[in-house]
Rosetta silent file (secondary structure, phi, psi, omega in degrees, C-alpha in Angstrom):
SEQUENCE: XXXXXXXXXXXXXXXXXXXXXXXXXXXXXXXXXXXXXXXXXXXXXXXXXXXXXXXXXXXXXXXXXXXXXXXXXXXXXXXXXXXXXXXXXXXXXXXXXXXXXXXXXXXXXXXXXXXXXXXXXXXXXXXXXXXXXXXXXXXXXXXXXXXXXXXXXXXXXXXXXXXXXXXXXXXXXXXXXXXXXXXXXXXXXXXXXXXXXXXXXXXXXXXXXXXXXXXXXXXXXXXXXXXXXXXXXXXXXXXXXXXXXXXXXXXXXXXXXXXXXXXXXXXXXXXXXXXXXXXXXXXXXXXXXX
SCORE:     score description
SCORE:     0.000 S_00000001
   1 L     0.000  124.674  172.473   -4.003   -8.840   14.147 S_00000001
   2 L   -42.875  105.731  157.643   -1.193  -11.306   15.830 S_00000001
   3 L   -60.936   -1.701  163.594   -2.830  -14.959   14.018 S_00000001
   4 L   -85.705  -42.874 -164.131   -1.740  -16.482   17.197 S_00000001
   5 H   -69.062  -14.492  151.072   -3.542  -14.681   19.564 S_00000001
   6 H   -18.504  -49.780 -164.400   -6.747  -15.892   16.895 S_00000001
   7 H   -55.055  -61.134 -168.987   -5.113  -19.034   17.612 S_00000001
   8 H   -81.235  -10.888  131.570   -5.818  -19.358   20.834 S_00000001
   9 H   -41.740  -73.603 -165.768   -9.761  -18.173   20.569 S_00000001
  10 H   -38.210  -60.672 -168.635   -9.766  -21.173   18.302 S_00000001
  11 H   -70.619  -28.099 -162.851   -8.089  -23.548   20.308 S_00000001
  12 H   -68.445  -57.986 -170.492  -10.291  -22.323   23.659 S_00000001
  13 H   -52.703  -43.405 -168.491  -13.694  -23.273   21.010 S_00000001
  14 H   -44.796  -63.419  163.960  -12.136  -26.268   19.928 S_00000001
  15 H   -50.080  -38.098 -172.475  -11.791  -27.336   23.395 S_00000001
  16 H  -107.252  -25.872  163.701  -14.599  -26.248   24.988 S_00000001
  17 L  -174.577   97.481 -175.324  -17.406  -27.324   22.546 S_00000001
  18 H   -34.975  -50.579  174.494  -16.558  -29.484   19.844 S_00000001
  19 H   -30.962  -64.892  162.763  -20.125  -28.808   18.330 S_00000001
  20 H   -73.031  -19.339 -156.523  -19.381  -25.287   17.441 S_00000001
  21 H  -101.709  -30.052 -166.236  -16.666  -25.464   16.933 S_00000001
  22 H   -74.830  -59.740 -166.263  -17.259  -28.454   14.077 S_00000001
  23 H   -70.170   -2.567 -142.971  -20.386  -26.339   12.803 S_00000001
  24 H  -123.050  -56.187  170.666  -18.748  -22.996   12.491 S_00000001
  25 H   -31.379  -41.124  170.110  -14.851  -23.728   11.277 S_00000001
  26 L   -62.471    0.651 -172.419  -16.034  -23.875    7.662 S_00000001
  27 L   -69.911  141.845  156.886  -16.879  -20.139    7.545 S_00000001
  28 L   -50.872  160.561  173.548  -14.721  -18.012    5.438 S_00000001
  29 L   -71.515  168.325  -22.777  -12.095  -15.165    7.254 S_00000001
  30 L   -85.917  -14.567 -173.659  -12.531  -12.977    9.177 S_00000001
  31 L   -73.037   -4.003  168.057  -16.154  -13.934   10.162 S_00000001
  32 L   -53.261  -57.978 -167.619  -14.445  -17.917   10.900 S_00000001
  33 H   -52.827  -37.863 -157.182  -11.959  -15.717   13.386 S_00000001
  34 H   -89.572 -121.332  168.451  -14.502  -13.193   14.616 S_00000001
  35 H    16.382  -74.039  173.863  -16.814  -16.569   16.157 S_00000001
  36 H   -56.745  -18.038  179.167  -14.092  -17.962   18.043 S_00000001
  37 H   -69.279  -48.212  171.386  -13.412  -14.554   19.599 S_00000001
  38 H   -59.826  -53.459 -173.612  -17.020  -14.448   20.627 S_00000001
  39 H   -52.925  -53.124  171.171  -17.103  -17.758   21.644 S_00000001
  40 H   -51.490  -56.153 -178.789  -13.800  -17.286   23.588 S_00000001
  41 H   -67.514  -20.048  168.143  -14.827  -14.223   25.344 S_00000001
  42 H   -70.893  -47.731  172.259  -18.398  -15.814   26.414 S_00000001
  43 H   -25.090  -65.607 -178.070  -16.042  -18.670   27.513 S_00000001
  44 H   -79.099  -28.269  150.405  -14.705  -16.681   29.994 S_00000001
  45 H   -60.186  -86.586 -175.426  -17.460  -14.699   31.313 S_00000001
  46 H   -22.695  -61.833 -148.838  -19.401  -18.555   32.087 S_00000001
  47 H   -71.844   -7.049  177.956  -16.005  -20.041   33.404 S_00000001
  48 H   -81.609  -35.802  149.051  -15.689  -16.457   36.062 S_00000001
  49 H   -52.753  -92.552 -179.751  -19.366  -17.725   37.540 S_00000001
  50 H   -24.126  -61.856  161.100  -19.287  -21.133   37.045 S_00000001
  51 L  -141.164   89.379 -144.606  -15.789  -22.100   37.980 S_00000001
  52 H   -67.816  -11.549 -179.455  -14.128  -18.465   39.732 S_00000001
  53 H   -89.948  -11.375  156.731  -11.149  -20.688   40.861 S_00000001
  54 H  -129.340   62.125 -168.804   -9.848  -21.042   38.065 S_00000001
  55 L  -130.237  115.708  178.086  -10.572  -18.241   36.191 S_00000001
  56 L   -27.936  -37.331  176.863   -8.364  -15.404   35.379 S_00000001
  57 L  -129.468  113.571 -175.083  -10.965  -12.937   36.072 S_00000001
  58 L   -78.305  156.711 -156.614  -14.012  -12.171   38.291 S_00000001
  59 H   -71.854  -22.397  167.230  -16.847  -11.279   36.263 S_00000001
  60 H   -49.771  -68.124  172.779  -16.862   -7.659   37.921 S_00000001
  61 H    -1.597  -91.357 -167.951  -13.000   -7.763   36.372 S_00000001
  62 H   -58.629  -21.834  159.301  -13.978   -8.600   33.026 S_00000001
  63 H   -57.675  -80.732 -121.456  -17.181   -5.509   32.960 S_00000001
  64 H   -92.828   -4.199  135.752  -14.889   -3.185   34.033 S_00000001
  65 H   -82.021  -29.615 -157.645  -11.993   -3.992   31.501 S_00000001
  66 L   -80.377  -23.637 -165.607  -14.327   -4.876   28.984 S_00000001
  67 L   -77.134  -75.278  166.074  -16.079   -1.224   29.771 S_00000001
  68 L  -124.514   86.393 -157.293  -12.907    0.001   29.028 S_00000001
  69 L   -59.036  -19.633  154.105  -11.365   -2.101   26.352 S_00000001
  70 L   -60.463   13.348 -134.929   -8.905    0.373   24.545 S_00000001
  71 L  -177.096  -24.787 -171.952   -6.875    0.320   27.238 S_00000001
  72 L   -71.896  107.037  173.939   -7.536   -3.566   28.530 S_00000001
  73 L  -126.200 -163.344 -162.404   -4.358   -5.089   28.513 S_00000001
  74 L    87.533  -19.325 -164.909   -3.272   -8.654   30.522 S_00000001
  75 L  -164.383  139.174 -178.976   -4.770  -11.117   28.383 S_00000001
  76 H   -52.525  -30.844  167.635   -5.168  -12.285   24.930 S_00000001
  77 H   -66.727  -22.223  176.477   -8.693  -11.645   24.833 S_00000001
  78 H   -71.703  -24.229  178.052   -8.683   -8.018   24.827 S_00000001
  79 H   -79.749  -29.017 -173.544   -6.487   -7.260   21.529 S_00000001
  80 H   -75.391  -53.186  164.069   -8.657   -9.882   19.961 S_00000001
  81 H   -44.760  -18.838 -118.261  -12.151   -8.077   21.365 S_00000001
  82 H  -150.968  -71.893 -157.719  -10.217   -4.917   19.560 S_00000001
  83 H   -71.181  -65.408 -178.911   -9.366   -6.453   16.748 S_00000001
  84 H   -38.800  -66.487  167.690  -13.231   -7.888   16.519 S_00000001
  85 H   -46.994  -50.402  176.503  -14.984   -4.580   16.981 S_00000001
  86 L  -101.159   23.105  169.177  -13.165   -2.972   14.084 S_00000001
  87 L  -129.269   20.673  144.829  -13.208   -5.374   11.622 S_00000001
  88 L  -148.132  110.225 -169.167  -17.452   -5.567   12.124 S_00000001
  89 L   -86.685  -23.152  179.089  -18.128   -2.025   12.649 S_00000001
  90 L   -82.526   20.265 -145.739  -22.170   -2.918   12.585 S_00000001
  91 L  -108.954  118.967 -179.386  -21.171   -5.498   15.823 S_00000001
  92 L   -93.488  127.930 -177.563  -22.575   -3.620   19.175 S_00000001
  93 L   -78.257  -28.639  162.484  -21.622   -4.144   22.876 S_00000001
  94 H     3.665  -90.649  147.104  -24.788   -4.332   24.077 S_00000001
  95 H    10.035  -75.589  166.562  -24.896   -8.056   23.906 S_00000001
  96 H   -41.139  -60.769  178.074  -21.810   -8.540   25.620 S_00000001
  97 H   -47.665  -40.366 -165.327  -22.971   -6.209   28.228 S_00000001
  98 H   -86.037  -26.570 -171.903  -26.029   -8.334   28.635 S_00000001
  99 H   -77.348  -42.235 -173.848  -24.510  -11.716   28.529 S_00000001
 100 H   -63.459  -51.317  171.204  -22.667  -10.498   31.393 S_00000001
 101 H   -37.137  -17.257 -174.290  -25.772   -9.435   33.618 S_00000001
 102 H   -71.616  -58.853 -174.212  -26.660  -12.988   32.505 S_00000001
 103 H   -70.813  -56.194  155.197  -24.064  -14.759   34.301 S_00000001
 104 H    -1.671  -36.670  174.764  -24.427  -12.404   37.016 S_00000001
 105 H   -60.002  -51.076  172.401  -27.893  -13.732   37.502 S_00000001
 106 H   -28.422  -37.287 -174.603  -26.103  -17.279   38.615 S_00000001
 107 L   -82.718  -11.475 -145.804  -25.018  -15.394   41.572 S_00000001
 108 L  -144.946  -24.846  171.378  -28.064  -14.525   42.590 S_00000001
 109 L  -149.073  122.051  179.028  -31.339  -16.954   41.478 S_00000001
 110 L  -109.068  -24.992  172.434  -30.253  -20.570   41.801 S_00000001
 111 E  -113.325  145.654 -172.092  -33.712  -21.590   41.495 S_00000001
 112 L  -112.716  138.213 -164.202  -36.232  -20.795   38.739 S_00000001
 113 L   -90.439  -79.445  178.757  -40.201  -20.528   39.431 S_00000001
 114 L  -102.136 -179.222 -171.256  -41.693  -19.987   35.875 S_00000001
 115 L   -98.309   12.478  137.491  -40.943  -20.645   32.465 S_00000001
 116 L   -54.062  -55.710  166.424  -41.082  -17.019   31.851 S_00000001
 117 H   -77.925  -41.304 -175.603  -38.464  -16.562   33.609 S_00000001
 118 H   -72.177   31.930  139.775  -36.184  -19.110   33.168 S_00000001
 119 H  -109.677  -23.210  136.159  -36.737  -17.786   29.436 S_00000001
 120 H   -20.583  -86.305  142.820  -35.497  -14.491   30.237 S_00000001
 121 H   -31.627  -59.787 -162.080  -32.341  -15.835   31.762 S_00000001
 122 H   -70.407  -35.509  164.227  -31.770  -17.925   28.580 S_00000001
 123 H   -30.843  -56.208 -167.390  -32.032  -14.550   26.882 S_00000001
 124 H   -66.567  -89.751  157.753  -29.569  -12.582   28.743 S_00000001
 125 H     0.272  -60.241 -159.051  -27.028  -15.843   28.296 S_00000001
 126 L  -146.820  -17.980  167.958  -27.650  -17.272   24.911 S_00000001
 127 L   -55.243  -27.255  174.947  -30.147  -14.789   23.296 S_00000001
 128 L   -82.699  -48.369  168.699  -27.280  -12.550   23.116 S_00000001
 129 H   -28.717  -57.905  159.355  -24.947  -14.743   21.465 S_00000001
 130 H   -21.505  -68.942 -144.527  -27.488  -14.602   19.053 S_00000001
 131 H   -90.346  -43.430  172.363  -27.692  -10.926   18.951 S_00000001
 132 H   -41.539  -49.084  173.083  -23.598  -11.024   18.910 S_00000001
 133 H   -53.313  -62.284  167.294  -23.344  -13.346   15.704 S_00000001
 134 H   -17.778  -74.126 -158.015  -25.757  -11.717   13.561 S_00000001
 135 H   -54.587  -62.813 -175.732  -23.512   -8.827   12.301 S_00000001
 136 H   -42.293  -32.147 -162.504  -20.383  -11.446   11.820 S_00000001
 137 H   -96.388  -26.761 -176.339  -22.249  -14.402   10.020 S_00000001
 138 L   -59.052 -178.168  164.737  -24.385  -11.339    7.959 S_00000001
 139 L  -129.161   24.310 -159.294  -23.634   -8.771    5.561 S_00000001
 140 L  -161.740 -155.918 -151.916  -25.968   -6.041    7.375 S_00000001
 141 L  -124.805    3.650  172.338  -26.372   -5.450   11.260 S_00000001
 142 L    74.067    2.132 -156.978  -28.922   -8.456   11.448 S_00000001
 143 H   -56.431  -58.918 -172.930  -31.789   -5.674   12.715 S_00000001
 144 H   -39.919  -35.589  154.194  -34.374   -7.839   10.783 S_00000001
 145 H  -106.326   48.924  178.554  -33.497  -10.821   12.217 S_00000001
 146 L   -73.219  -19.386  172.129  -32.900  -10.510   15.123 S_00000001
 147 L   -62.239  -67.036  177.475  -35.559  -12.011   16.672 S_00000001
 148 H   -26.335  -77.693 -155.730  -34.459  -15.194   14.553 S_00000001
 149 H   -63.917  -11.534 -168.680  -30.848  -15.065   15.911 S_00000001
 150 H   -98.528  -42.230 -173.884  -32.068  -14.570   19.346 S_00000001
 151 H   -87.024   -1.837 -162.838  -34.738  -17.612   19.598 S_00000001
 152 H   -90.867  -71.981 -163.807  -32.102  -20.108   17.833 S_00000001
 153 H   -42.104  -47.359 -126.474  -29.855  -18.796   20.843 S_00000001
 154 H  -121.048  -80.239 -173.884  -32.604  -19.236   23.672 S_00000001
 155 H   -41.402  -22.181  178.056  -33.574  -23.102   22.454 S_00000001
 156 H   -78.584  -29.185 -159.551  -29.961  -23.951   22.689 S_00000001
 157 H   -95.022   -9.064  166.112  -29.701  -23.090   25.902 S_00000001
 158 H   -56.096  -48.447  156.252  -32.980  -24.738   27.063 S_00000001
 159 H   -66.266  -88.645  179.042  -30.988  -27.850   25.659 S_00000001
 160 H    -6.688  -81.900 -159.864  -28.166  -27.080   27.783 S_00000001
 161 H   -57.354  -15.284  163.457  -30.541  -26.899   30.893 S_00000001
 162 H   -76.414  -19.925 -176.021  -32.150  -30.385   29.854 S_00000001
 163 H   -97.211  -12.427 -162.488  -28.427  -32.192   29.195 S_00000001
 164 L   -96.692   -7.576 -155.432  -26.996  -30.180   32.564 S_00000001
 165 H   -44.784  -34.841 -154.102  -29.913  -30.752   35.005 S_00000001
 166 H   -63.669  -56.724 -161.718  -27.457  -33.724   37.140 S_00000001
 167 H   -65.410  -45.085  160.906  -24.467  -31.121   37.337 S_00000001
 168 H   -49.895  -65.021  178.698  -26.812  -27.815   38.130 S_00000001
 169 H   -52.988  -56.262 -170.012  -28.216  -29.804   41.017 S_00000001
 170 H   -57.857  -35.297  178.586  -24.953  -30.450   42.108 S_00000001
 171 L   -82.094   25.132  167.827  -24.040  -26.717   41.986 S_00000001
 172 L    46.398   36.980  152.283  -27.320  -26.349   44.140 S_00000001
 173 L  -104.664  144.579  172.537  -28.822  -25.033   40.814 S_00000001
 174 E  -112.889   82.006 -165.634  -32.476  -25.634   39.776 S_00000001
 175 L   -77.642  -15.365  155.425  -32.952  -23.901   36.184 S_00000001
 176 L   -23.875   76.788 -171.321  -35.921  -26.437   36.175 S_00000001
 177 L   -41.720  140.156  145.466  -39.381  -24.129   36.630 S_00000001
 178 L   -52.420  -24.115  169.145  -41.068  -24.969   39.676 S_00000001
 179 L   -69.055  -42.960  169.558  -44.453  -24.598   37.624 S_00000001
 180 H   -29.199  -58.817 -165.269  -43.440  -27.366   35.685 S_00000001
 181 H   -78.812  -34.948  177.254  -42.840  -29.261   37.821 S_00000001
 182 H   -71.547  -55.178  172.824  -45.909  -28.963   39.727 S_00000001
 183 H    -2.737  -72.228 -172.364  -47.746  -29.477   36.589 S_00000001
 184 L   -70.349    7.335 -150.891  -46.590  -32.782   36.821 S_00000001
 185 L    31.518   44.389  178.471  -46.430  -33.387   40.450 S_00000001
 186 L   -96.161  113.364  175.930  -43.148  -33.523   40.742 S_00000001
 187 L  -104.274  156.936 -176.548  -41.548  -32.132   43.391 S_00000001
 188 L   -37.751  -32.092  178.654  -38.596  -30.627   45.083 S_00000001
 189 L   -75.079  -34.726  168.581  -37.310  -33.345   46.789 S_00000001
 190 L   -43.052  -69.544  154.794  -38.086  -35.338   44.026 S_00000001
 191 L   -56.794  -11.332  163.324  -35.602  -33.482   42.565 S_00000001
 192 L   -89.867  -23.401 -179.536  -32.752  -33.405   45.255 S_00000001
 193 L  -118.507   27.499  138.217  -33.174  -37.066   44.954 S_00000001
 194 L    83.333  -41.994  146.954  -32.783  -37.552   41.766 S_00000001
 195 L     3.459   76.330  142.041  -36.048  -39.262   40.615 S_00000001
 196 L   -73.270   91.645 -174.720  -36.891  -40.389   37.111 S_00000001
 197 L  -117.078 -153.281 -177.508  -40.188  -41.352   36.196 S_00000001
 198 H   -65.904  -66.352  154.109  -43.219  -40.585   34.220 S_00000001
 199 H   -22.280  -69.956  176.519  -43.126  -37.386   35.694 S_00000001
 200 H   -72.898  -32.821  176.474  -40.040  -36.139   35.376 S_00000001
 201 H   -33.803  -63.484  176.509  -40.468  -37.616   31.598 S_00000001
 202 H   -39.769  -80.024  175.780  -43.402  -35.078   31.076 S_00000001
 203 H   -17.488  -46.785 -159.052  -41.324  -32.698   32.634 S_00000001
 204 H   -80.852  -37.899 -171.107  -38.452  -33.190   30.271 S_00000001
 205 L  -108.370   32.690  139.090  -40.593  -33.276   27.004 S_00000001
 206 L  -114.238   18.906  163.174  -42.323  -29.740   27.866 S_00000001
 207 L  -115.755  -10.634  176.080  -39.238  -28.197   28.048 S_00000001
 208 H   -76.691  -71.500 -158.567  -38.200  -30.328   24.859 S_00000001
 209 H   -62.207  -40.563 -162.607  -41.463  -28.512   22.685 S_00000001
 210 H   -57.271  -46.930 -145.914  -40.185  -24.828   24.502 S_00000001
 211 H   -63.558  -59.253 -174.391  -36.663  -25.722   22.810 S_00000001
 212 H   -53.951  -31.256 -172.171  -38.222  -26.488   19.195 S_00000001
 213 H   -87.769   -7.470  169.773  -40.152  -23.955   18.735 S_00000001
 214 H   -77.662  -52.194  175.168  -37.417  -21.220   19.951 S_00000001
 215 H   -32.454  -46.004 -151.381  -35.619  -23.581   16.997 S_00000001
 216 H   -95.175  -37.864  156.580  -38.373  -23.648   14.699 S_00000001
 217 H   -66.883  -24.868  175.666  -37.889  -19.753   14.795 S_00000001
 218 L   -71.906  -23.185 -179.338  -34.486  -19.530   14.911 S_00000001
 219 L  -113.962   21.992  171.076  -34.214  -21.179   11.818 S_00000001
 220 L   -74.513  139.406 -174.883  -36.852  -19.033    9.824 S_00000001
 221 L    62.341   24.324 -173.755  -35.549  -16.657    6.948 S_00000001
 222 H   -59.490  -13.013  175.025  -32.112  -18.999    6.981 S_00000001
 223 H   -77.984  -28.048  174.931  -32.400  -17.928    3.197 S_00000001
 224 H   -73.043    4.814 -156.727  -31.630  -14.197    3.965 S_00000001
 225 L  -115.938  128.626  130.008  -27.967  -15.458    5.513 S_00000001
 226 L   -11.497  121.683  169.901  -24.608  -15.643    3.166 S_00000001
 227 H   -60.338  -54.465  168.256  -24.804  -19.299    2.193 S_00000001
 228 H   -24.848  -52.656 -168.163  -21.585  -20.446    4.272 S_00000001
 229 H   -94.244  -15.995  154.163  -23.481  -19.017    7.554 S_00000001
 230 H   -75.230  -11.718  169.364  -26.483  -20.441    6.803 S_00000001
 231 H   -78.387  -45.906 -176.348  -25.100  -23.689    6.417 S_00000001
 232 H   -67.188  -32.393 -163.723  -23.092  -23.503    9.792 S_00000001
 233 H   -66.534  -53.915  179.422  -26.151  -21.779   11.511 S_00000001
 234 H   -70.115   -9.311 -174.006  -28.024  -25.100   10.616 S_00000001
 235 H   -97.438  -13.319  175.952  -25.299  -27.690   11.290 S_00000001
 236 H   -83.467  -15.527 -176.381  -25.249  -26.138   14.929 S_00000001
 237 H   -72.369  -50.032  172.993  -28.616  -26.152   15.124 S_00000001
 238 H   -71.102  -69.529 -137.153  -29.326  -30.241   14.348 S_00000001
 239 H   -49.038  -85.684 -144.027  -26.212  -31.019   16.774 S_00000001
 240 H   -24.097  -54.692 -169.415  -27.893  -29.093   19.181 S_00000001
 241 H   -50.822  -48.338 -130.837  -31.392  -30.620   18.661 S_00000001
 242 L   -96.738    4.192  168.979  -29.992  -34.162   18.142 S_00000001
 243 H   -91.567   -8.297 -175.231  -28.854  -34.019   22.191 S_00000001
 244 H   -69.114  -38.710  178.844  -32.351  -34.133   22.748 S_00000001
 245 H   -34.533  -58.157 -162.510  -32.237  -37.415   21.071 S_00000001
 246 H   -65.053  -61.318  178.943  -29.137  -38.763   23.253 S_00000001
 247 H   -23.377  -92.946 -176.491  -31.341  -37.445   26.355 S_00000001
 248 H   -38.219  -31.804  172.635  -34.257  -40.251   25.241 S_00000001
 249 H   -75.918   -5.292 -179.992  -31.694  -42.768   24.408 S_00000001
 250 H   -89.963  -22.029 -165.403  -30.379  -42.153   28.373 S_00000001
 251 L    88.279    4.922 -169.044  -33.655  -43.347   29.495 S_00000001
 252 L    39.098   59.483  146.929  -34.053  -39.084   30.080 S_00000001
 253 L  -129.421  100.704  165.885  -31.412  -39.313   33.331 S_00000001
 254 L   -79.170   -3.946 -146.958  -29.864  -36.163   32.957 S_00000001
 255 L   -99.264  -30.826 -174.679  -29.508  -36.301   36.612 S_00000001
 256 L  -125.860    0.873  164.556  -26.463  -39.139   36.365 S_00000001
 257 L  -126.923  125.306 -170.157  -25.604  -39.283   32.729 S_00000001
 258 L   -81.456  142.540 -172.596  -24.505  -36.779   30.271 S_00000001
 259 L  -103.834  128.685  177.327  -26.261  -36.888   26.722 S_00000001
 260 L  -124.138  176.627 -161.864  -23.798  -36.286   24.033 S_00000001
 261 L  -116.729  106.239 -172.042  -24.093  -36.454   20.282 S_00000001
 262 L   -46.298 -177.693 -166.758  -20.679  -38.676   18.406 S_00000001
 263 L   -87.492  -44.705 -173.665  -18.766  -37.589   16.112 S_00000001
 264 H   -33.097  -31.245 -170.049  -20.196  -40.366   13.804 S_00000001
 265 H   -97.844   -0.464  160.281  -23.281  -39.322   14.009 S_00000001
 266 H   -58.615  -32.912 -161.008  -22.196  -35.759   13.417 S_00000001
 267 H   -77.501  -38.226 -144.583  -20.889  -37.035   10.047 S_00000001
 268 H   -89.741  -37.576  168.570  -23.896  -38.564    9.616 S_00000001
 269 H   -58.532  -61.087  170.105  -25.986  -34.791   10.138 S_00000001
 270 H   -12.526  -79.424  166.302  -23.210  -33.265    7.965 S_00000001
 271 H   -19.035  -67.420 -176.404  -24.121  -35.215    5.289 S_00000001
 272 H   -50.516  -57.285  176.381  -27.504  -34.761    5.357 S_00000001
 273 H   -52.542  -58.730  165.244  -27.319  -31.385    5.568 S_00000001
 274 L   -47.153   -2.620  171.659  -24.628  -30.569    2.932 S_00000001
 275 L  -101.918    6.638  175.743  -27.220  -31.891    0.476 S_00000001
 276 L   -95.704  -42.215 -179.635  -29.292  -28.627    0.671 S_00000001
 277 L  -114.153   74.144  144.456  -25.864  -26.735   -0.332 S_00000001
 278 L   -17.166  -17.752  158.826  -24.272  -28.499   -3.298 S_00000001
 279 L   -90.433  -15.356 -177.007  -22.271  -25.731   -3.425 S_00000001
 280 L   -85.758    5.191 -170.972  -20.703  -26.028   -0.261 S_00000001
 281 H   -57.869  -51.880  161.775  -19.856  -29.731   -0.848 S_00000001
 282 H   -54.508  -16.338 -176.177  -15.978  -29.826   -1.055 S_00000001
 283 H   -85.691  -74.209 -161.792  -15.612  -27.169    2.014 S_00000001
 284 H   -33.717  -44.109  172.147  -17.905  -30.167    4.075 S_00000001
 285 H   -21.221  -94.237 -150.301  -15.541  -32.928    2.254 S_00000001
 286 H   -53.292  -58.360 -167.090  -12.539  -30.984    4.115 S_00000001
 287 H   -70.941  -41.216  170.657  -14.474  -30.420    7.592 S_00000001
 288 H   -59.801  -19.025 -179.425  -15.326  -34.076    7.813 S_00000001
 289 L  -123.781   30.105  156.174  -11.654  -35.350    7.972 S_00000001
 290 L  -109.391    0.000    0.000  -10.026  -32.417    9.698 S_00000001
């Protein structure tokens, strides 16, 4: 495999979400390499919904090269998707397949009623990711956990829809249940304008308890993982949580501020963390100051 086009999977992760890209770099080859490919190629499915004007490819495009991918030439991701697929032979398109009906959804339900569904949707999306990872961070095909790798994947993205609500409204998306909302007596308009209270608090901390407890499964049997990927599986896992944090330190207005997590206090999770694997201490050393 050409180590540039790798390269450029990397730099696409780097760029696009420091988090993973921070939690994940410390992996040994090829499963470091194989994780930016995924990440890169998920990249690019989101950015074909999300922002189609500048995106190499409409998401129709990218099935129907991806459909047939021996043959998929034009772009760096396809020798790299190629590359991936035979060097984890347990690694299934399914997933892929699925992520895309995911984005696909975008086009089609801008608003979400229950919290069934709008857990569904996080499936298709980030459940897969999930299901994608397994074989690469494993040494087996992940069947056992799959569930695991799937609910880690579904709470992240529940964060996402709690750090994204202000920008989703602008893109006349509500991923927000409507049941929820009523719960609380909060209402639509409430929500076109923006409106952070007591209410929307409530709101905001039952979709906070959905996320932990897809977490709180997600990180069950983390002892059955290669130590390297269970250490990465868990440092993405606090940043992730720890936006929940920034959200409460916002005053929970998602609607006009974005909650992000520093790097200090990344350093500061690192740490923490790296004291469960004492063996992994000198690899962390090296990821804090590159």
């Amino acid at each position: 495999m050409n180590e540039a086009i790798l390269s450029r999977c990397e730099e696409l992760m780097q760029k696009g979400s420091s988090s993973f890209y921070q939690a994940f770099k410390g992996l040994p080859s090829p499963r470091r390499e194989a994780v930016y490919v995924i990440y890169a190629f998920c990249r690019m499915i989101d950015d074909s919904v999300d922002e189609p004007e500048q995106s190499t490819y409409t998401i129709h495009e990218i099935r129907e090269l991806f459909e047939h991918l021996e043959e998929a030439e034009g772009h760096f991701i396809w020798p790299a998707l190629r590359w991936l697929f035979s060097s984890f032979p347990h690694l299934d398109k399914g997933p892929f397949f699925r992520q895309m009906e995911g984005q696909l959804t975008d086009l089609e339900v801008t608003h979400y009623t229950t919290l069934e569904q709008l857990e569904h949707y996080c499936y298709l999306v980030a459940g897969t990711v999930g299901e994608m990872l397994l074989p690469v961070l494993r040494n087996d095909n992940g069947s056992e956990v799959a569930m695991n790798g799937i609910a880690l994947g579904k709470g992240m993205q529940i964060v996402n829809i709690i750090r994204d609500v202000g920008e989703d409204r602008a893109r006349m998306r509500r991923y927000v249940p409507l049941e929820i909302m009523e719960k609380h007596g909060y209402s639509e308009q409430d929500w076109e304008d923006g409106i952070v209270d007591e209410r929307f608090i409530a709101i905001i901390q039952d979709l906070k308890a959905a996320a932990l407890n897809w977490f709180r499964i997600g990180m069950d049997r983390l002892d059955t993982y290669p130590v390297e990927s269970a250490f990465s599986i868990e440092l993405a896992a606090a940043f992730y949580s720890t936006i929940l944090h920034a959200v409460e330190r916002n005053d929970y207005d998602v609607y006009t501020k974005r909650a992000y997590v520093s790097d200090e206090l990344k350093l500061e999770m690192l740490g923490a963390i790296v004291k469960r694997y004492p063996m992994l201490a000198y690899q962390a050393s090296r990821m804090a100051v590159s």
